[in-house]
Every structure is written in structure tokens, then in C-alpha cells.
C-alpha positions as CSV (number, residue, x, y, z in Angstrom):
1,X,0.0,0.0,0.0
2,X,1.5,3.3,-0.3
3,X,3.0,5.2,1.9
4,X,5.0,8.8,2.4
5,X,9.1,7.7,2.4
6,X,9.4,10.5,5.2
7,X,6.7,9.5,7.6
8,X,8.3,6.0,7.1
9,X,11.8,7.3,8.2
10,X,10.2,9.3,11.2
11,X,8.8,6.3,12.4
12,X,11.5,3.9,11.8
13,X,13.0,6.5,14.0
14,X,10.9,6.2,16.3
15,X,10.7,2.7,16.9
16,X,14.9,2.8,17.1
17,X,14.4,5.8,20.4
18,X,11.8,3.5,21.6
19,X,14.2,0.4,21.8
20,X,16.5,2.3,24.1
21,X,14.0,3.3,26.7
22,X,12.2,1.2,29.5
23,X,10.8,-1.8,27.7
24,X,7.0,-1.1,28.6
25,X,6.9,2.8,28.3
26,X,3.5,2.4,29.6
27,X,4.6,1.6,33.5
28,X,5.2,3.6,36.2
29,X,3.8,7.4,36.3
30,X,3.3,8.6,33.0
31,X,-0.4,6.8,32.7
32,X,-1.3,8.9,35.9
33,X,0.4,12.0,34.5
34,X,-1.5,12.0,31.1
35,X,-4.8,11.2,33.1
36,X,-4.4,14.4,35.4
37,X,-3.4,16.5,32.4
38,X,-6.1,15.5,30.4
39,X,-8.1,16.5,34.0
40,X,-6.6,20.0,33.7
41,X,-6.9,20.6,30.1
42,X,-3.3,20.7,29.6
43,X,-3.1,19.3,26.2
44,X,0.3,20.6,25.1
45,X,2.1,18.1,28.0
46,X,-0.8,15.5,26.8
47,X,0.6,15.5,23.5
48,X,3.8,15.8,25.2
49,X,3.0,12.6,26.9
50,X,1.7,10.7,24.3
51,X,4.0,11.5,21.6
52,X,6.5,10.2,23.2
53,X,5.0,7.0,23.6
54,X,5.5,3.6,21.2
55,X,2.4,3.3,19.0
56,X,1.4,-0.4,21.2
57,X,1.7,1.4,24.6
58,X,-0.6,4.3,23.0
59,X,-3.1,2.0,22.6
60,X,-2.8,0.1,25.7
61,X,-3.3,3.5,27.7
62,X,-6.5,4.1,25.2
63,X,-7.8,1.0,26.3
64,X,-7.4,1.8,29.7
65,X,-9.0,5.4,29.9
66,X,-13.0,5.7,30.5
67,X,-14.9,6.2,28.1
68,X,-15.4,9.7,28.4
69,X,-11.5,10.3,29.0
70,X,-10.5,8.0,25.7
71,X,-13.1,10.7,23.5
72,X,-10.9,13.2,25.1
73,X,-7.5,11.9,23.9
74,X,-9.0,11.4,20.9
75,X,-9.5,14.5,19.9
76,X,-6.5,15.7,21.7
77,X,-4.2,13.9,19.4
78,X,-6.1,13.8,16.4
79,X,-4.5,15.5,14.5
80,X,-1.1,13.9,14.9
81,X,-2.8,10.2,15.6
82,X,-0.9,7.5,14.5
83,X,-2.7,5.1,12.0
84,X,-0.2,2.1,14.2
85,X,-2.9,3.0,16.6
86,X,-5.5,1.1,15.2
87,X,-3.9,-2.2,14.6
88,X,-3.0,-2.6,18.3
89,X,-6.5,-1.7,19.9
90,X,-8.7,-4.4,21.0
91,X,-11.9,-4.6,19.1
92,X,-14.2,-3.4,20.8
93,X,-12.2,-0.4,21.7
94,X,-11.0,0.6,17.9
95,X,-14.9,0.3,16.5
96,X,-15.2,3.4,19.0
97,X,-11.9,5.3,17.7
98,X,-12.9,4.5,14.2
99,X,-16.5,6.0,14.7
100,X,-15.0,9.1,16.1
101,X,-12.3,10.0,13.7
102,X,-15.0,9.1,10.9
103,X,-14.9,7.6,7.8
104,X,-12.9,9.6,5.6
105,X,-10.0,9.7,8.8
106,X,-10.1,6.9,9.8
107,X,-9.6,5.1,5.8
108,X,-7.0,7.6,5.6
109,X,-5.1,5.9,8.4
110,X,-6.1,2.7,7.2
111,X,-4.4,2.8,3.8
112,X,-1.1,4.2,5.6
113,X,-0.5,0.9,7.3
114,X,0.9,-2.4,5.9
115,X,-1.8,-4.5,4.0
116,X,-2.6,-7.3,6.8
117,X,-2.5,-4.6,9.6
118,X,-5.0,-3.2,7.1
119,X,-6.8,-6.1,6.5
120,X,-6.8,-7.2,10.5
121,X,-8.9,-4.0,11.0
122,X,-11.3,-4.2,7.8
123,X,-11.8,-7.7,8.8
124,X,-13.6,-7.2,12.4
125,X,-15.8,-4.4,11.6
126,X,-19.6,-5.0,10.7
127,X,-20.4,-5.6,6.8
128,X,-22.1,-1.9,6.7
129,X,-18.6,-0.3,8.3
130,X,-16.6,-2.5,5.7
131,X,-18.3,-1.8,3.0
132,X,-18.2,2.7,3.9
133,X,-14.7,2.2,5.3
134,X,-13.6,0.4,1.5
135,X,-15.2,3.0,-0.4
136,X,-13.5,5.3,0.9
137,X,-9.6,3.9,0.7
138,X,-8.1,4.8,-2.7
139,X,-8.8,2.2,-5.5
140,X,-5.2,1.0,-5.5
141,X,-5.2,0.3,-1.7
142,X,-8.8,-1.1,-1.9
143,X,-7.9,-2.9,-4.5
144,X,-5.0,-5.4,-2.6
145,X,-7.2,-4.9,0.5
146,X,-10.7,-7.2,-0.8
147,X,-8.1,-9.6,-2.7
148,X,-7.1,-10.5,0.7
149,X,-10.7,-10.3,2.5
150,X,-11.9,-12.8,-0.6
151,X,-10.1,-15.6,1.6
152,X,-11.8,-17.5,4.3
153,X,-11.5,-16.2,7.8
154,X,-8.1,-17.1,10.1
155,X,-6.6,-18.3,6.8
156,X,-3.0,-17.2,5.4
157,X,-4.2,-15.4,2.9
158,X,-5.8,-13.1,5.6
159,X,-2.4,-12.8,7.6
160,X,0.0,-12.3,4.9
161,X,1.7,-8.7,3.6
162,X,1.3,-7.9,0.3
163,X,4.5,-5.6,-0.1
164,X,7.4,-8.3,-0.9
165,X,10.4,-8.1,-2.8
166,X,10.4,-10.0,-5.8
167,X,13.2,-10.5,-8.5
168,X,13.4,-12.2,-12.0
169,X,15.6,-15.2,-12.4
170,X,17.8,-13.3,-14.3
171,X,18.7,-10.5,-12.3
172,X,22.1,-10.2,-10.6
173,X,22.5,-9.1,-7.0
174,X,23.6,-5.7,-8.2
175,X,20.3,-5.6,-10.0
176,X,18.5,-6.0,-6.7
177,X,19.9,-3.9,-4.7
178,X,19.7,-0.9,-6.8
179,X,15.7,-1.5,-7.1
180,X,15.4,-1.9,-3.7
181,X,16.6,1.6,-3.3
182,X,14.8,3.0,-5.9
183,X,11.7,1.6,-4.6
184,X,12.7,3.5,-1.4
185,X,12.7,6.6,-2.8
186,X,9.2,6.8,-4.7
187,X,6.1,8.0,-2.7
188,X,4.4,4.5,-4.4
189,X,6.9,2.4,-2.6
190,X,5.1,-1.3,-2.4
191,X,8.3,-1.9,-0.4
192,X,7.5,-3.4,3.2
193,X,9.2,-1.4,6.2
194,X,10.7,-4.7,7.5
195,X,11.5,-7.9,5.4
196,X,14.1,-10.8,5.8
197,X,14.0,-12.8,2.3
198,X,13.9,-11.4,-1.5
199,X,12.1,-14.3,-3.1
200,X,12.7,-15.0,-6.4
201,X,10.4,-15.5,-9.3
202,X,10.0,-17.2,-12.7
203,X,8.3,-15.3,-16.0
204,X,4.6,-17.0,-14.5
205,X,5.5,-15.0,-11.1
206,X,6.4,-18.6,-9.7
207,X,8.4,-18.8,-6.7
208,X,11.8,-20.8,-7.1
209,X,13.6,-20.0,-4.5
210,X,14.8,-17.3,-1.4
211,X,17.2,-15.5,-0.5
212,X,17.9,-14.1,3.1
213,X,18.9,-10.4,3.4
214,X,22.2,-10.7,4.6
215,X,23.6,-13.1,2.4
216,X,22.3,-11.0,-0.4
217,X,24.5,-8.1,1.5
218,X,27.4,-9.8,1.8
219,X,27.5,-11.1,-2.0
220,X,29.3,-9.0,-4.8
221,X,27.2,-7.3,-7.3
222,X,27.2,-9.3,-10.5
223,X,27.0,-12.4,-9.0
224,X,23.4,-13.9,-10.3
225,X,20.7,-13.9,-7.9
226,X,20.1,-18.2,-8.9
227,X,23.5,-18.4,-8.0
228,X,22.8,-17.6,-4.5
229,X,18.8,-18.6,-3.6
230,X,18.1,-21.6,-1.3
231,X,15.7,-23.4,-3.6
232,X,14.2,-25.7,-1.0
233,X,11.4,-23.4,0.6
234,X,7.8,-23.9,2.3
235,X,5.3,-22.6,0.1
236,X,2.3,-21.8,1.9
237,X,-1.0,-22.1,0.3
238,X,-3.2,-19.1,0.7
239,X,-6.6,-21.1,1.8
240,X,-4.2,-22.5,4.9
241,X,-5.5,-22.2,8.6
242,X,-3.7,-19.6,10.5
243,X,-3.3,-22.1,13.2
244,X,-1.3,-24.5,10.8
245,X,1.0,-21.4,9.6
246,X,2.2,-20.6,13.0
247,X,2.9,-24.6,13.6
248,X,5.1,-24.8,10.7
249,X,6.9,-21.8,11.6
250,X,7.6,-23.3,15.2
251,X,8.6,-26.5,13.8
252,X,10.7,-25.1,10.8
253,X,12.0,-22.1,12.4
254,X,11.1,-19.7,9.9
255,X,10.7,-16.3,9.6
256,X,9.5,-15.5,6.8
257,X,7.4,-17.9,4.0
258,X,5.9,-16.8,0.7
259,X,2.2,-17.4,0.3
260,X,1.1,-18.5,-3.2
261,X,-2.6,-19.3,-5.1
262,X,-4.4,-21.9,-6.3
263,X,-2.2,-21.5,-9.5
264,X,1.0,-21.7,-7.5
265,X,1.5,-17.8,-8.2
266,X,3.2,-15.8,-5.4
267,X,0.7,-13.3,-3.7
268,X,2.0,-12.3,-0.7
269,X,4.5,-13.4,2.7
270,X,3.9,-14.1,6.0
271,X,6.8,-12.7,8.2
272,X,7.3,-13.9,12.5
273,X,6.0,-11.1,13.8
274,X,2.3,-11.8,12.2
275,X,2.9,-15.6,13.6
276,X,3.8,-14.1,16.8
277,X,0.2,-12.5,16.6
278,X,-1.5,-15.3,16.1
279,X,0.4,-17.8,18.7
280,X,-0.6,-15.4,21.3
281,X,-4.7,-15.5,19.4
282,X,-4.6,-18.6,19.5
283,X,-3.5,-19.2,23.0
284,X,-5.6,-16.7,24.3
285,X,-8.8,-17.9,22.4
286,X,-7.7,-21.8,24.0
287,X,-7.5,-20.2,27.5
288,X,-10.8,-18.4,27.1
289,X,-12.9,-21.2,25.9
290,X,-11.3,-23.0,28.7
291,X,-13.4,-21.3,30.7
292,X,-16.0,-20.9,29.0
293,X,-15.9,-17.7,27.4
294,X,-16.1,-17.4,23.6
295,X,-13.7,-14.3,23.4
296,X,-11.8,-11.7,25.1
297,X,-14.7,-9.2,26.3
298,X,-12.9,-7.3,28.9
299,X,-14.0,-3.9,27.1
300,X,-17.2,-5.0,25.5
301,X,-20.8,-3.9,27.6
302,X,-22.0,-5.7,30.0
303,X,-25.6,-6.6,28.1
304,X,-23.1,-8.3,25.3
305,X,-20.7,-9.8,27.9
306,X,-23.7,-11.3,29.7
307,X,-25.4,-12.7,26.7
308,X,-22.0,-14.4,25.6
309,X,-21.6,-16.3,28.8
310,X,-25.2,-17.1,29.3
311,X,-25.2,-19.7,27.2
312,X,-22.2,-21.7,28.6
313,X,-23.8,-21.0,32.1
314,X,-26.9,-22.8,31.3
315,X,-24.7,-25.6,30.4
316,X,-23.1,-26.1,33.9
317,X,-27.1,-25.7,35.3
318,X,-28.2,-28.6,33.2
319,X,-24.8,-30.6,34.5
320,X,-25.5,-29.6,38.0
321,X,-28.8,-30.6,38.2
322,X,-28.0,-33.6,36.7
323,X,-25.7,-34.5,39.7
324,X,-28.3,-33.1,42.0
325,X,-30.8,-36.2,40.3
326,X,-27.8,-38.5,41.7
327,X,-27.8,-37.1,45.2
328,X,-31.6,-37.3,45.4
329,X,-31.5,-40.9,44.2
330,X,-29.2,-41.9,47.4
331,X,-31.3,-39.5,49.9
332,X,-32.3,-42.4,52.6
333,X,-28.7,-43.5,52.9
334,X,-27.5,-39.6,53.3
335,X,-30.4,-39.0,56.3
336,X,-29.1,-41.7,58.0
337,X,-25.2,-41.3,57.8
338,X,-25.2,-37.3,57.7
339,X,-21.1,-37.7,57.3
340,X,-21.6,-38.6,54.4
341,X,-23.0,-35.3,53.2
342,X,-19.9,-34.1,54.8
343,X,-17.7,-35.7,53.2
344,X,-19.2,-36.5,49.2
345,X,-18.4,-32.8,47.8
346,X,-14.3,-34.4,48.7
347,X,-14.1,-36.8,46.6
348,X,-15.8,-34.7,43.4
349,X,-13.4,-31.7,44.0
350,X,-10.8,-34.1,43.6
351,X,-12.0,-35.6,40.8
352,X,-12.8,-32.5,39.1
353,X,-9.2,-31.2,39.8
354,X,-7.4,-34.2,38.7
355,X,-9.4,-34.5,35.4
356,X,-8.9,-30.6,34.7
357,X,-4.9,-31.3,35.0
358,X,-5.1,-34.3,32.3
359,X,-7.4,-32.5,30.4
360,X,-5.5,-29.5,30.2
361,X,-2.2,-31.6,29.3
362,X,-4.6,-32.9,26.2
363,X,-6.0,-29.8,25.0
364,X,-2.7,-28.3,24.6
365,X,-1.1,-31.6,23.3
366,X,-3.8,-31.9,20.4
367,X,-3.4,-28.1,19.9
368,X,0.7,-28.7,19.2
369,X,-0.1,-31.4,17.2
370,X,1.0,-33.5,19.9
371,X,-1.3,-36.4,20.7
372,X,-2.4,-37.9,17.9
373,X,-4.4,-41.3,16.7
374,X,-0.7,-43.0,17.2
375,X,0.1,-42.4,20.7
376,X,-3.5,-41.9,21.6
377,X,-3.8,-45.0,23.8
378,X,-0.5,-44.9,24.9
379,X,-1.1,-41.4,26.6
380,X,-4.4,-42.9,27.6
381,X,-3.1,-45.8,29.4
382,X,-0.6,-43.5,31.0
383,X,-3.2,-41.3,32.8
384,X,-5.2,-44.0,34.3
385,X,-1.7,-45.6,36.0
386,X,-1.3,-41.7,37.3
387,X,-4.7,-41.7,38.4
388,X,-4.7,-45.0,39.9
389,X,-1.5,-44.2,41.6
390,X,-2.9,-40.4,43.2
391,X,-6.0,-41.9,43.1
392,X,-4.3,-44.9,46.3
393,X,-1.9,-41.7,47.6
394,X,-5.3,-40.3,48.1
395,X,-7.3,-42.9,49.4
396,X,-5.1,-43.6,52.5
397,X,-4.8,-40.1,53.2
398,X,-8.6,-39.1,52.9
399,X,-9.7,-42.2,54.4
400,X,-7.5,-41.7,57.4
401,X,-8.7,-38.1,58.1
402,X,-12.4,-39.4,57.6
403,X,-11.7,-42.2,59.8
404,X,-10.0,-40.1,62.7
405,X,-13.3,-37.4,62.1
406,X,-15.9,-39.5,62.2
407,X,-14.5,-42.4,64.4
408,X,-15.8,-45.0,61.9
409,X,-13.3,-47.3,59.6
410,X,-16.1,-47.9,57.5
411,X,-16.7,-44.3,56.2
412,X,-13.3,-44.0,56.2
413,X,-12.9,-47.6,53.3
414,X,-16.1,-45.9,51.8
415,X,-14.5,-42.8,50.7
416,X,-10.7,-44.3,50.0
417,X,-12.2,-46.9,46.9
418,X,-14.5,-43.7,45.6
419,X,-11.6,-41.6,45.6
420,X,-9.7,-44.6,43.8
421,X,-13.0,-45.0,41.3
422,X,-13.0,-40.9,40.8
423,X,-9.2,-40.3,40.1
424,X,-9.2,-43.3,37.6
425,X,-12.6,-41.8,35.6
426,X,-11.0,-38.3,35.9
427,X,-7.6,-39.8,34.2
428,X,-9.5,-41.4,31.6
429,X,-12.2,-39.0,31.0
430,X,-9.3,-35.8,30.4
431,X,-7.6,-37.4,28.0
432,X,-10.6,-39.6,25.9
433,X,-12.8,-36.3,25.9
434,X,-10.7,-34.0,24.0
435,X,-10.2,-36.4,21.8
436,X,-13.3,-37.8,21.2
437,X,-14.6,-34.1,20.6
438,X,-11.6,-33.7,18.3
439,X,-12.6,-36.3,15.9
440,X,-16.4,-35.0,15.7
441,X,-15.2,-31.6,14.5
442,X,-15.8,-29.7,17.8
443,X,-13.0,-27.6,19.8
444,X,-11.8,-29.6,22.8
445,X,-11.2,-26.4,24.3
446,X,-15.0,-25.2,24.4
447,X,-16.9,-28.4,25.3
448,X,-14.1,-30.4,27.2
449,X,-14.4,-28.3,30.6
450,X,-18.3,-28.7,31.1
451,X,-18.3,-32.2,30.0
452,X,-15.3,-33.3,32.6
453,X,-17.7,-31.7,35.2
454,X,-20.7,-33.5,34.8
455,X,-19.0,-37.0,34.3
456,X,-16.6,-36.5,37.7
457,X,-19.0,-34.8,39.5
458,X,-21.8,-37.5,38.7
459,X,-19.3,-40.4,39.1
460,X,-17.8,-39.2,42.3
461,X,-21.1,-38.8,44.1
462,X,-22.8,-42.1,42.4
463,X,-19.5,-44.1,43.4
464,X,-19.3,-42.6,47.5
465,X,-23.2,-42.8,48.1
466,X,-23.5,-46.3,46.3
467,X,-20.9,-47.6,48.2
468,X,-21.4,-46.3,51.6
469,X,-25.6,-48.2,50.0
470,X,-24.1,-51.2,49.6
471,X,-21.3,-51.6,52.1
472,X,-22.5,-49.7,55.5
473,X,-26.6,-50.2,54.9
């Protein structure tokens, strides 16, 4: 997309001053500083403040203002607001920013950054925002912009930069170089800010090789650019899942990969600091479905929030009541041992924490790729031995505190072989869960935790009050 050379250089600048101060500019004072002088109307030190602030922490403290304060800014720094802004606001926060600075700012900004910052924006906005916010980016911007929304959602074709550098076959490293710098100079530079490999290309726009940046550096001019190109490369197809992109950068240590089309044609490159992005996505998205939340929503309103988590909550109701049906089915035998109320929600805790540990271990195993059909039952077999083995640790130590309460040996057996029964089921259920959700196309991460509930909450109660049934009544 293009860009003005200078503001490029003022901001390469900028990031260089950045990397010599306090790693997170954001901490101590200043956020307090900026909040008082926005207080006091003291805009001159708030632009102070905030200009001298990296583009990330600028939109951390955005995120962090009220409502009312984050207008304020706003409008503060308006006119000197930098489009890098945008791409590291949460969602929720930038559809406010982008709905004050309005349409015609804020696709002004837009075209200014690097295509998939560009696209990352486009891409979360509602269909009517889209469609103003595209109309309004000039045709050439636009242009690269839809070519990269036309992919499907999370795929590589939606994380990749379109500003590469590309040479022909024929070209010598002399060649290179000196269009490189040209490309610097013009105000149409389609030139990426920050780039590792030149990849070259054959007369179909084919890639056939790479070559790093320094090697081209430290290689005299005429030599020929096939001379020098490492031929064996990862092409990555544009339709790939963002989550398979950043496993094959972890496992091939790249950092950087062309992205080609259906027809093999180079289209774009995906560099490590995008994979960076999506590792921590992903990760996050894994921790929040975890716990059954769908998405980050820290900064969304509370009607939205509680909708999103209503659902999810229902879940654990039906699960819960479920268990209750198995409590009320052994109600005799809890009126006349009353330690046994005492002592049942014990041995579901446990339960419940053990199979959250294996479970967790699974999740993240199927997410690296990990656990697989191969080792499946291996894996499996060793969770129940590490159940059955905390599960007897256990037993002799909650059966010996429940004998030394209660005075009775019996209660104390009773609750030692459900503890036994309940670490085994937890083992077995953390691992065979997210897997068997795997295989029927639903994320282990959303459905594993309420699941693992309900089966070692209803096996831990059904196994203590049906053996203190059958062995004390």
C-alpha cells in the first residue's frame, strides 16, 4: 500500500528511540500523569506525553481510559494520531476510535498501514462499516485490501503482507539492490518497512527460491541472484488455517514464507511477527474457551458480555442438576449417615481437579499437534496408572482423616475406593474427551471443561453414596 518515504523514516526512528528506553513505556507514572493533564486541560504536556510514547503502549493506555477520558484523547491527538494506533487496539475499543475520527480519517489511516494490519482492521468491523470504510480507501489500496478479505477467515491469505520483494531469475545481486533503493525513494513504494527474504520468481511469477537479506549483503554485485537462492522453501497455500502457519513456523524455524494461489503464483508473505500474533490469538482464544468464554470481552458492555456467557452457564445448570438427580437418588442412605454429606463434595473436588490437570495436558497436546491417533492410547493408558496411583496416595490419606473425624473405619474404606474410582474416571475422561470431541469436529477447548464436570461430578457422588448403600446399609 503506499506510503510517504518520510513519515516512514520518522517512524522507523521512532521505533529505534523507543528500543533504548524502559521496555514497557506504559509503566510507572506517566499513565497517571496523562490522566491528570487531560483532567486539567493541559493538552500541550498531553501530546507531550503521548507522543512520546510507542504506537502499542498508545493503545494500551486508550484501552485503559473511561470512556469519556478515551473521546478526550481522541480528539486531543487527532491530528497527529498515528494510523499504528489502530492495529493494536482491541476490538471493541478501535470500532469506538474508528466511529469518532469518521470515515474519511479513519480510511485515511487505514491505507497508511501495511496490507494485513490493514486487512486485520477491515476484517472485524460489521459488513455496513466494511463496505463505507472500502469505499472510501483509494482504488489501489482497496484494491489489494478485498483480494485479501476474498479468503476465508483465520486463513493465510488473511495474515499475509502484500508488499514483498520480488526478482526475476535473471537478475544479478547488483540488480537487486539498486531496485530496492529505488523503490525507497518513490512515494508509491510497495516496499515493506521490515522484510528478511527477497524471493525470487520465474516469468509465470512462480516462486523458485529465497534469498535471506544478509547473504544478499554480503554477496558481490554481478554475482546472479540463482547463484545464491536456497531453492528448498515452504510454500504456503493461501486457503491455509492460520493455526497450521504458525505450527510450521515453530517446527521449521522460519521467519519468513511466501504465500502463493491456487495457481502456484506468489501473492503475498507471511513474516514472524504476524505468527507471533496469532500464537498469542490462539493461546488466548484456548484459555478463554477454557473457561467458557467465547472471546476476550474485557471492554465489551455488560448486556453483550452477559449474553455471551449465558449460554455456557446454562450448560453447567443442566450438568449440575443432573448430579443433584444423583444425590436425590441416594437420599435415605444420606439421612441416616449425615457424614456422608460431609464428606461427598471431597471426593468430586478431587476428581474434578485431577481431570482438569489431564485434560488441560490434552487440549494443549492436540493443539501442538502432539497427541495424535498413534500415541492416543499410549497417553491414555498412562493417565489411568497416574490416576490409579494419586488416586491410592489419596485414598489412604482421605480415608484416614475421615476415619479419625468421624471415628468409623467404615466411612473412612467408603471414601478411599471412591476416591480410587473418581481419580481413575477423571484420568481417563481428560484425556478420551478432547479427543473424542476432536474427531467430531468440535473444539476440545470449548466443550471439554463442562463435560469433565458433569462425568466427575456425577461419578464421584454415584460411586461414594452407592458404596457407603451397599457396604455400611
Amino acid at each position: 500500500m503506499a506510503r510517504d518515504p518520510a513519515r516512514q523514516t520518522e517512524k522507523r526512528d521512532a521505533k529505534a528511540n523507543a528500543a533504548e528506553k524502559a521496555v514497557y513505556e506504559l509503566a510507572g507514572e506517566i499513565e497517571k500523569d496523562i490522566v491528570e493533564a487531560l483532567a486539567e486541560g493541559d493538552f500541550g504536556r498531553v501530546k507531550d506525553f503521548v507522543g512520546s510514547l510507542h504506537y502499542a503502549d498508545a493503545a494500551d493506555l486508550l484501552e485503559r481510559l473511561s470512556p469519556e477520558e478515551r473521546h478526550l484523547l481522541v480528539e486531543v491527538i487527532r491530528a497527529d494520531f498515528d494510523p499504528e494506533i489502530l492495529s493494536e487496539l482491541d476490538d471493541a475499543v478501535r470500532d469506538g476510535i474508528i466511529e469518532q475520527l469518521g470515515i474519511e480519517e479513519a480510511a485515511a489511516a487505514v491505507a497508511e498501514l501495511d496490507s494485513d494490519d490493514a486487512v486485520q482492521i477491515i476484517e472485524e468491523l460489521d459488513e455496513d462499516e466494511q463496505k463505507q470504510l472500502l469505499e472510501a480507501i483509494p482504488a489501489g489500496d482497496r484494491t489489494l485490501i478485498e483480494a485479501s478479505l476474498a479468503y476465508p477467515e483465520d486463513s493465510a491469505g488473511r495474515l499475509m503482507q502484500r508488499e514483498l520483494v520480488a526478482v526475476p531469475t535473471y537478475w544479478t545481486v547488483g540488480e537487486t539492490i539498486d531496485f530496492m533503493r529505488r523503490s525507497a525513494e518513490r512515494a508509491d513504494d510497495a516496499m515493506p518497512d521490515i522484510f528478511y527474504d527477497i524471493f525470487v520468481v520465474d516469468p509465470t511469477h512462480k516462486p523458485v527460491g529465497s534469498i535471506p537479506l544478509s547473504r544478499l549483503l554480503r554477496t558481490t554485485r554481478p554475482v546472479p541472484v540463482t547463484d545464491i537462492l536456497e531453492s528448498e522453501m515452504k510454500l504456503i497455500p493461501a486457503v491455509m488455517d492460520q493455526e497450521e502457519v504458525a505450527f510450521l513456523f515453530r517446527r521449521r524455524d522460519l521467519v519468513s514464507a511466501p504465500v502463493v494461489d491456487d495457481g502456484g503464483r506468489l501473492v503475498g508473505a507471511i513474516t514472524v511477527d504476524d505468527v507471533v500474533d496469532v500464537i498469542d490469538e490462539e493461546h488466548e482464544e484456548d484459555i478463554m474457551r477454557l473457561g467458557g468464554v467465547s472471546e476476550d470481552d474485557l471492554y465489551d458492555a455488560a448486556v453483550k458480555t452477559t449474553r455471551s456467557r449465558f449460554s455456557w452457564l446454562l450448560v453447567n445448570l443442566c450438568t449440575a442438576i443432573l448430579a443433584s438427580v444423583v444425590i436425590g437418588y441416594f437420599e435415605g442412605t444420606i439421612d441416616q449417615i449425615v457424614a456422608l454429606a460431609i464428606l461427598m463434595p471431597i471426593v468430586a473436588s478431587m476428581g474434578g481437579n485431577a481431570g482438569t490437570q489431564t485434560m488441560t495436558v490434552a487440549v494443549r497436546a492436540l493443539a501442538m499437534k502432539e497427541l495424535t491417533p498413534t500415541n492416543a492410547m499410549r497417553v491414555i493408558g498412562k493417565e489411568l496408572l497416574v490416576g490409579g496411583i494419586n488416586g491410592v496416595l489419596f485414598a489412604l490419606l482421605t480415608g484416614a482423616v475421615a476415619w479419625f473425624w468421624f471415628g468409623d473405619a467404615i466411612i473412612g474404606l467408603v471414601i478411599a475406593l471412591a476416591m480410587i474410582i473418581n481419580l481413575v474416571v477423571a484420568g481417563l475422561a481428560g484425556t478420551t474427551i478432547p479427543l473424542m470431541l476432536e474427531r467430531s469436529g468440535i473444539d476440545p477447548a470449548v466443550a471439554s471443561s463442562v463435560l469433565l464436570t458433569a462425568i466427575t461430578d456425577i461419578v464421584g457422588f454415584a460411586a461414594f453414596l452407592g458404596l457407603a448403600a451397599w457396604i455400611i446399609l
